[in-house]
Each structure stands twice: as structure tokens, then as C-alpha cells.
Biopython code that builds the backbone (N, CA, C, O; Angstrom):
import numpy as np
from Bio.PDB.StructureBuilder import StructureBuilder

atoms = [
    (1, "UNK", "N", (3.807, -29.024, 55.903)),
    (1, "UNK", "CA", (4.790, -27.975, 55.793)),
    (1, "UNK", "C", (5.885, -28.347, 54.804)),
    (1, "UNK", "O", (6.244, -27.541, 53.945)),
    (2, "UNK", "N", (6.510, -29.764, 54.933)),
    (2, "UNK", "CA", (7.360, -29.792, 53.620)),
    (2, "UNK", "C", (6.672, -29.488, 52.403)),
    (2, "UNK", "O", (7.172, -28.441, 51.992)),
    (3, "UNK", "N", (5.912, -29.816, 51.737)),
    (3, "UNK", "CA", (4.934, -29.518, 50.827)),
    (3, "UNK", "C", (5.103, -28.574, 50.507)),
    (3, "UNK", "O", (5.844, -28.332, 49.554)),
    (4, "UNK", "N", (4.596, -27.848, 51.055)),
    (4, "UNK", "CA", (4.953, -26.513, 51.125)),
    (4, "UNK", "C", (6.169, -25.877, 50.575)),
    (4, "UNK", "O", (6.308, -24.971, 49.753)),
    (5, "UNK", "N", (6.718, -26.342, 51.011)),
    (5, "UNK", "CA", (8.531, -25.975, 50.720)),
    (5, "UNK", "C", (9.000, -26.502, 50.324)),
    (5, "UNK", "O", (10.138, -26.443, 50.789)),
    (6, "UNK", "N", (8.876, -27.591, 49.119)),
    (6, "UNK", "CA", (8.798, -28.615, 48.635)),
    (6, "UNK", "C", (8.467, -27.544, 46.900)),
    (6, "UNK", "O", (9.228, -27.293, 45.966)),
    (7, "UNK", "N", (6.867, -27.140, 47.174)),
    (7, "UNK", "CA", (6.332, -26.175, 45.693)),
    (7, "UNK", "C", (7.231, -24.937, 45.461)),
    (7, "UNK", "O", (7.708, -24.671, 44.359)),
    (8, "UNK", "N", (7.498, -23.939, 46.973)),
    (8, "UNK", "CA", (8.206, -23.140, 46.761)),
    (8, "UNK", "C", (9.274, -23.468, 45.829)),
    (8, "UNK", "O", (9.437, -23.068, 44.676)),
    (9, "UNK", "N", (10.101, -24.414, 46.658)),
    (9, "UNK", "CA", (11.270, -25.006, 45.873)),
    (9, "UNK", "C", (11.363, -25.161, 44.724)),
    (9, "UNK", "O", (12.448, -24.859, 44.227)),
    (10, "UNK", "N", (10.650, -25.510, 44.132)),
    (10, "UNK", "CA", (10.011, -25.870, 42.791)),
    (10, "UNK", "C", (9.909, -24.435, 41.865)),
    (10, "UNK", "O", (10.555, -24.021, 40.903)),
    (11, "UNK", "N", (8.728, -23.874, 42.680)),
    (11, "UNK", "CA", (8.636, -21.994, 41.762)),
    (11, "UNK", "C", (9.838, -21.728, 41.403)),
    (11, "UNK", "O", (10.375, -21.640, 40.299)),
    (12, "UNK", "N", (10.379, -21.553, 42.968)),
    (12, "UNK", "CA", (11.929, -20.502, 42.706)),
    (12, "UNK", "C", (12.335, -20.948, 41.305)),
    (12, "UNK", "O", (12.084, -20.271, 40.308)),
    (13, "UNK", "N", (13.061, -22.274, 41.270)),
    (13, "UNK", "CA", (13.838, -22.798, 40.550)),
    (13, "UNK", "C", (13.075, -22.481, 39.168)),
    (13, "UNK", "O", (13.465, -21.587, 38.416)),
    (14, "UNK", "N", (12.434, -22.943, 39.013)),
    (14, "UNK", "CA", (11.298, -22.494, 37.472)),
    (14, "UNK", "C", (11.663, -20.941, 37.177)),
    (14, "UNK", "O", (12.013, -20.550, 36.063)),
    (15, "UNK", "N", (11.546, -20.169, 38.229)),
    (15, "UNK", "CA", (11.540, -18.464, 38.040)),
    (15, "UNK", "C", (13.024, -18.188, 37.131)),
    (15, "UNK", "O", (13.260, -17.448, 36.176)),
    (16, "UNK", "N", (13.968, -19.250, 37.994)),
    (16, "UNK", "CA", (15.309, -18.599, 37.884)),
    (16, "UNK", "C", (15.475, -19.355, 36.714)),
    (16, "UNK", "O", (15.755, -18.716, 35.700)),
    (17, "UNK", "N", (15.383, -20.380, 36.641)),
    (17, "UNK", "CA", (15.399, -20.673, 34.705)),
    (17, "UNK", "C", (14.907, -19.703, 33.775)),
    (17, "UNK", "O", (15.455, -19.312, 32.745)),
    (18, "UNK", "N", (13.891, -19.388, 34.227)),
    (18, "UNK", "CA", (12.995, -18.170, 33.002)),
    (18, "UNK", "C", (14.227, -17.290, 32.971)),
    (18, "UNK", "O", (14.745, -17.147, 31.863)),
    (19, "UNK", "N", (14.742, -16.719, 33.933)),
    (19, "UNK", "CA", (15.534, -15.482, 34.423)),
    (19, "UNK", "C", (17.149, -15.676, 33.588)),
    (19, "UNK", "O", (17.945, -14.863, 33.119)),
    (20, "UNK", "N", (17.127, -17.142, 33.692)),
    (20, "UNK", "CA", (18.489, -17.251, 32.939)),
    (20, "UNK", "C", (18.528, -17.323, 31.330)),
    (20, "UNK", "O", (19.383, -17.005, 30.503)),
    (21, "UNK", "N", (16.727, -18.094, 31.204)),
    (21, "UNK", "CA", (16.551, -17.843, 29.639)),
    (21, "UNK", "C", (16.514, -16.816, 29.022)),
    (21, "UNK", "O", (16.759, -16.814, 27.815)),
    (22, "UNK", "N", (16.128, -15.442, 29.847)),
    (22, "UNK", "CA", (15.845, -14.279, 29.016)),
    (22, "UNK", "C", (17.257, -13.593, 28.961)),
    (22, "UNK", "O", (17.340, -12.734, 28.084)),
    (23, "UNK", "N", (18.360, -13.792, 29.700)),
    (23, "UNK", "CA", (19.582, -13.681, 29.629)),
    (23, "UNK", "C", (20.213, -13.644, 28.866)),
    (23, "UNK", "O", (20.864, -12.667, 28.494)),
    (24, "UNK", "N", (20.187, -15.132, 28.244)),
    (24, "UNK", "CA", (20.677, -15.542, 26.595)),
    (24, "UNK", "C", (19.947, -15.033, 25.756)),
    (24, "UNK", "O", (20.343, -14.936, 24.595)),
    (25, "UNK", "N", (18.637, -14.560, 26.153)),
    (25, "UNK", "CA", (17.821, -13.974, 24.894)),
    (25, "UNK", "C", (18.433, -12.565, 24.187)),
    (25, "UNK", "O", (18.523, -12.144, 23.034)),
    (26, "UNK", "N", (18.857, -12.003, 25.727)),
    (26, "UNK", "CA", (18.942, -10.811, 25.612)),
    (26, "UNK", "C", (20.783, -10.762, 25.086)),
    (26, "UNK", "O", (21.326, -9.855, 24.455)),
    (27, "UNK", "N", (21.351, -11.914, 25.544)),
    (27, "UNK", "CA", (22.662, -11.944, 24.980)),
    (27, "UNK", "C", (22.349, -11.993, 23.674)),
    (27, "UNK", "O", (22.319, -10.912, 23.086)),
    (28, "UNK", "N", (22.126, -12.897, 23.117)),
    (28, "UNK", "CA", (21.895, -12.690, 21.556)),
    (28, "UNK", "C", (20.857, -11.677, 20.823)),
    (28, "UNK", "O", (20.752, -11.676, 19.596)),
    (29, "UNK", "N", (20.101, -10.819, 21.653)),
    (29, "UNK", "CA", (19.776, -10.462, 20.948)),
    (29, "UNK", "C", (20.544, -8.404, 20.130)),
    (29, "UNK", "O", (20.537, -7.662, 19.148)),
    (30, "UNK", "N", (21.186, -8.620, 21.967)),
    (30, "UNK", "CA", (22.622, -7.663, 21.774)),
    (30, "UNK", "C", (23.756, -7.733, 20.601)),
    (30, "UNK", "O", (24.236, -6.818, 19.932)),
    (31, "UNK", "N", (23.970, -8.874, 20.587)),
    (31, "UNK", "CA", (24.553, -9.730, 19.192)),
    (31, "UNK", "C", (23.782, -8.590, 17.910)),
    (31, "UNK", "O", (24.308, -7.697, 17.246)),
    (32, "UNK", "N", (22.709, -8.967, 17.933)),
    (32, "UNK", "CA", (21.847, -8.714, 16.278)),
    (32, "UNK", "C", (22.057, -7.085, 16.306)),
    (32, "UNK", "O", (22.594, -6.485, 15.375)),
    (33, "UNK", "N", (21.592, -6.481, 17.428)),
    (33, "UNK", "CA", (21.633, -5.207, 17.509)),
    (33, "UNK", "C", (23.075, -4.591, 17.362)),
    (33, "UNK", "O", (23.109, -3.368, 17.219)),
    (34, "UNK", "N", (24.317, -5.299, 17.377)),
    (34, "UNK", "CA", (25.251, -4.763, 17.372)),
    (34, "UNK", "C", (25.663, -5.083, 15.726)),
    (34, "UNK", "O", (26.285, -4.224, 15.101)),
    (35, "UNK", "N", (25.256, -6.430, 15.052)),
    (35, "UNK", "CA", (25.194, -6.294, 13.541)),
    (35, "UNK", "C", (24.704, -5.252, 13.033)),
    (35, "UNK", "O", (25.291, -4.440, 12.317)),
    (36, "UNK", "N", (23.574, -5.234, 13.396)),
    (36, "UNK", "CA", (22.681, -4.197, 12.884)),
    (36, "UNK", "C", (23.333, -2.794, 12.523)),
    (36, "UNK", "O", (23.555, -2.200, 11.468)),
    (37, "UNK", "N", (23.544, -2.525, 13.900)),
    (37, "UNK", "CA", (24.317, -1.058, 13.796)),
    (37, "UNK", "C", (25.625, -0.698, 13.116)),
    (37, "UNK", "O", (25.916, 0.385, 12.607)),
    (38, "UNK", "N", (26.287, -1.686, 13.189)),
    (38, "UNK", "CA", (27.461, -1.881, 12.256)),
    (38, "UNK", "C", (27.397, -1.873, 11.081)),
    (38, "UNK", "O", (28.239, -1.222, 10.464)),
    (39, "UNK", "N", (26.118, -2.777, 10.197)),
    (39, "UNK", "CA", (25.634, -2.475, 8.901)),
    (39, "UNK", "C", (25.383, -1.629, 8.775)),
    (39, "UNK", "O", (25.988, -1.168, 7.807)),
    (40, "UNK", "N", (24.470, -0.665, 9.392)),
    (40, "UNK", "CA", (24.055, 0.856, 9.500)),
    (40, "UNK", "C", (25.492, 1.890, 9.264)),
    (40, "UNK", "O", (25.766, 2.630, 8.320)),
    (41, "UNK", "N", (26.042, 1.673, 10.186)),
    (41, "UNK", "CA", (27.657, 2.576, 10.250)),
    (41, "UNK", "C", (28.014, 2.578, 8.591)),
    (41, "UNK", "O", (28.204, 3.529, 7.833)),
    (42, "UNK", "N", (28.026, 1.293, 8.375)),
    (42, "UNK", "CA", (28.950, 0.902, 6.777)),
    (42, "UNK", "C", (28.258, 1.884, 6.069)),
    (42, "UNK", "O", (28.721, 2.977, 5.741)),
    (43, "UNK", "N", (26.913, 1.380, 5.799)),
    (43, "UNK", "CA", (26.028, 2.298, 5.230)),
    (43, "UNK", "C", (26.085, 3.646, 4.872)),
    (43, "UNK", "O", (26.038, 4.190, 3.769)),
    (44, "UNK", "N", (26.230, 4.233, 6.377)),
    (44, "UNK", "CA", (26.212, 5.590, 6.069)),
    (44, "UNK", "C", (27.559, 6.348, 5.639)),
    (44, "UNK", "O", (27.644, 7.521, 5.274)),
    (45, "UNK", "N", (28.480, 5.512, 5.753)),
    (45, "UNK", "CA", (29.655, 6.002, 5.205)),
    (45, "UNK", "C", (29.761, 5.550, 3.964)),
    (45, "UNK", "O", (30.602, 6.253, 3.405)),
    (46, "UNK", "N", (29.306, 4.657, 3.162)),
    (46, "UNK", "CA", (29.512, 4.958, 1.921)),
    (46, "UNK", "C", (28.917, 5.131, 1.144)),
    (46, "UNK", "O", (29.187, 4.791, -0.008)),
    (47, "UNK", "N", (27.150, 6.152, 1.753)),
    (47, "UNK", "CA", (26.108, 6.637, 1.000)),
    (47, "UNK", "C", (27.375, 8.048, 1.140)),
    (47, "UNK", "O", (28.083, 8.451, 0.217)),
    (48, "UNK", "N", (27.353, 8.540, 2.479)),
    (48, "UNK", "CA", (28.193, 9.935, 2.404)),
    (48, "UNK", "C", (29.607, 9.984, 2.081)),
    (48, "UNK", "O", (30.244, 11.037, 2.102)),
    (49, "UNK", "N", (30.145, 8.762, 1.757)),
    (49, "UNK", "CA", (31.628, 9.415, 1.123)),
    (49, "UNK", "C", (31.130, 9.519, -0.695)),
    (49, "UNK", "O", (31.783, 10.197, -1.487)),
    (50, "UNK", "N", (29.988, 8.784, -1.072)),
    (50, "UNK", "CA", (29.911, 9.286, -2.616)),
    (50, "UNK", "C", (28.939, 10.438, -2.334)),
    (50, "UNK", "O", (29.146, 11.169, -3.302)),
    (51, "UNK", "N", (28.198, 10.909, -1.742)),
    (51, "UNK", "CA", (27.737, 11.964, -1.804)),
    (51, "UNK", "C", (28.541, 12.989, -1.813)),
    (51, "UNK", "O", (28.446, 13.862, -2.676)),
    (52, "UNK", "N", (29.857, 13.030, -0.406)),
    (52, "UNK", "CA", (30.313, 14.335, -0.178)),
    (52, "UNK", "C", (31.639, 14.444, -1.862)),
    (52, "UNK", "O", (32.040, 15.526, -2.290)),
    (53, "UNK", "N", (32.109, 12.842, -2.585)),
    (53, "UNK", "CA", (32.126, 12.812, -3.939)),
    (53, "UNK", "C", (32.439, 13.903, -4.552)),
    (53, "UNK", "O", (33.401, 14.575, -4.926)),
    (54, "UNK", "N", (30.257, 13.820, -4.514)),
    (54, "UNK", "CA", (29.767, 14.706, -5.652)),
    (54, "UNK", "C", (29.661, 16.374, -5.066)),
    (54, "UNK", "O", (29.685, 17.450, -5.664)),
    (55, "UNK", "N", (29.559, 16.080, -3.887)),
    (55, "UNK", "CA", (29.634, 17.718, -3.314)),
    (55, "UNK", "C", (31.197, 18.515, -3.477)),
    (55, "UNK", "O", (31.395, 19.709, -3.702)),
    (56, "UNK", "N", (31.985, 17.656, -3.323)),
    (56, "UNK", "CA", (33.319, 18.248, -3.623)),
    (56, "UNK", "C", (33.611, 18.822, -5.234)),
    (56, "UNK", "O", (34.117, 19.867, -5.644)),
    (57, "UNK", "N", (33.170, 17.892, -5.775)),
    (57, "UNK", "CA", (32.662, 18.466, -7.303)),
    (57, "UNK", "C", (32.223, 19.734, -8.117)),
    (57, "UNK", "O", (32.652, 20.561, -8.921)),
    (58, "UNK", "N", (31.036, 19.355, -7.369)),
    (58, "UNK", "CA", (29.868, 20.312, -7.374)),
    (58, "UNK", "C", (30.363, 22.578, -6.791)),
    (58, "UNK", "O", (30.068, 23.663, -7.291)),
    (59, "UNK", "N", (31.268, 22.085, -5.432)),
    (59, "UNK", "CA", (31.798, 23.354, -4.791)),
    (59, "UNK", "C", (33.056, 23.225, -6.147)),
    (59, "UNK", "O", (32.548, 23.894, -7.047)),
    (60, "UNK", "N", (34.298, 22.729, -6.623)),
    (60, "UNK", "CA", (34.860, 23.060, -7.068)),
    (60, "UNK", "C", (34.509, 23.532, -8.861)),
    (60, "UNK", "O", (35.292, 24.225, -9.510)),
    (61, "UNK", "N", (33.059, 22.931, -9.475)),
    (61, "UNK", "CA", (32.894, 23.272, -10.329)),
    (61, "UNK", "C", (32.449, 24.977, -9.964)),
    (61, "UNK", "O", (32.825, 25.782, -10.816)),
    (62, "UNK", "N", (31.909, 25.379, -9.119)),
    (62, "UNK", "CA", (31.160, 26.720, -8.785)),
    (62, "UNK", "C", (32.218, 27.733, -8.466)),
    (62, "UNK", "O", (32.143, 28.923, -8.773)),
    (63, "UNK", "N", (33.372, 27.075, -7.721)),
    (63, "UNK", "CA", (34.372, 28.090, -7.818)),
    (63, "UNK", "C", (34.918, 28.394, -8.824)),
    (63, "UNK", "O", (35.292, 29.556, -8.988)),
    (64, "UNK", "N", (35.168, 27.142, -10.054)),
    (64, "UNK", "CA", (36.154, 28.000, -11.152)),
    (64, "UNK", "C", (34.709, 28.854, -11.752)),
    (64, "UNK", "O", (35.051, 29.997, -12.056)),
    (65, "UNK", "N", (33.272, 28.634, -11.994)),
    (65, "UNK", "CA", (32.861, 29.562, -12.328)),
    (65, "UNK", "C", (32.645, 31.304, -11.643)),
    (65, "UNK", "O", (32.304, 32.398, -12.094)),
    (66, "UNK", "N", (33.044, 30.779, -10.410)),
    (66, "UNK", "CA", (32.930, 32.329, -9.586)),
    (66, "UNK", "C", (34.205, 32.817, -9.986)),
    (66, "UNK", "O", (34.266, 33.991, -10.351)),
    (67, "UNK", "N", (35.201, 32.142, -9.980)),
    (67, "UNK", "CA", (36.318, 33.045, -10.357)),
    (67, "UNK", "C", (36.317, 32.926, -11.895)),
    (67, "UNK", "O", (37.176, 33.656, -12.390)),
    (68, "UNK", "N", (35.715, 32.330, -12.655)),
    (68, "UNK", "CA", (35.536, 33.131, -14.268)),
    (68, "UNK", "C", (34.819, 34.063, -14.260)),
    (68, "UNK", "O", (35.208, 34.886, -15.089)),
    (69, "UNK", "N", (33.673, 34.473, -13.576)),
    (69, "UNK", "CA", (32.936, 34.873, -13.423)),
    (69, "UNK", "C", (33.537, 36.745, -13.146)),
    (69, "UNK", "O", (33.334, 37.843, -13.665)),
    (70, "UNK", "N", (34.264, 36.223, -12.129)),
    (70, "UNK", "CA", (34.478, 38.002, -11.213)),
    (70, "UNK", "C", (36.034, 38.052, -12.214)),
    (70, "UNK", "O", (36.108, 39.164, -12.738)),
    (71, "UNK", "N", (37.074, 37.281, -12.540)),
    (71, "UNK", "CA", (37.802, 37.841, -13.892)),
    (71, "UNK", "C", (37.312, 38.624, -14.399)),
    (71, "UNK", "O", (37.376, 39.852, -14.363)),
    (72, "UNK", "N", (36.598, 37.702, -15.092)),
    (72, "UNK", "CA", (36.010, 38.953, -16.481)),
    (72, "UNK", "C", (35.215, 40.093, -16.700)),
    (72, "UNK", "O", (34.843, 40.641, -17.738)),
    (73, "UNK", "N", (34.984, 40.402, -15.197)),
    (73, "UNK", "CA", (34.291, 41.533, -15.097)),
    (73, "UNK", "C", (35.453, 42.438, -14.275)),
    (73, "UNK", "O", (35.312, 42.803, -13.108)),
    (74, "UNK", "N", (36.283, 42.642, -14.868)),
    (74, "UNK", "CA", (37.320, 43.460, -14.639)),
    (74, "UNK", "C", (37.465, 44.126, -15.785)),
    (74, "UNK", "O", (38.353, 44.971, -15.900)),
]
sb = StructureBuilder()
sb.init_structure("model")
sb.init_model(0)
sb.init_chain("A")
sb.init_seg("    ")
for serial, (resi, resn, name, xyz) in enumerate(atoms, 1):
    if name == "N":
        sb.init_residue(resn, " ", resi, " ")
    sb.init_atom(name, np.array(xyz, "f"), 0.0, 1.0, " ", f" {name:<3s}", serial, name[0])
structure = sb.get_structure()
């Protein structure tokens, strides 16, 4: 019977190591995923602040032609 409870003893402890290793795994791997997304964030803000740029551009070139446009057809 010690034996016994002796291996148990043994499993548990083995289990709960695994249990604490995947812990840190998962701590760091929260880490990467939170780089990650942060690079991502950067990203998309300064693909869309030169895009919206050129869109601001783009609407104010179309307005002075709409209003040259409806002028001169007066």
C-alpha cells in the first residue's frame, strides 16, 4: 500500500509540473500575442492615416472641380 501511494505521489507531482509548465508557456506566449497585435495596431494606422492622406486630397480635389464645374454653368 505505501507503494502505492508512494507512485501516486509521484504522478500528481509530475502532472502539476506539466500544469505549471504550460502556464509559463502560455504566459509568454500572451507576451508575443500582445506584440503582435500592437505591431498590427501601428500598422494599420499608418497604412490608414496615408491613405485617408490621399483620400482627403482626392475629395478636396473633386470639390473644387464640382464647384468649377456647377459655376460655370450659370
Amino acid at each position: 500500500m505505501a507503494q502505492a501511494r508512494t507512485m501516486e505521489y509521484q504522478i500528481t507531482r509530475q502532472l502539476l509540473r506539466r500544469r505549471e509548465g504550460r502556464g509559463r508557456a502560455r504566459g509568454a506566449r500572451l507576451g508575443v500575442e500582445r506584440l503582435i497585435s500592437g505591431v498590427a495596431v501601428v500598422a494599420a494606422v499608418v497604412v490608414l492615416g496615408s491613405v485617408f492622406q490621399e483620400l482627403l486630397w482626392a475629395l478636396l480635389a473633386g470639390a473644387v472641380v464640382l464647384t468649377l464645374g456647377t459655376n460655370s454653368a450659370r
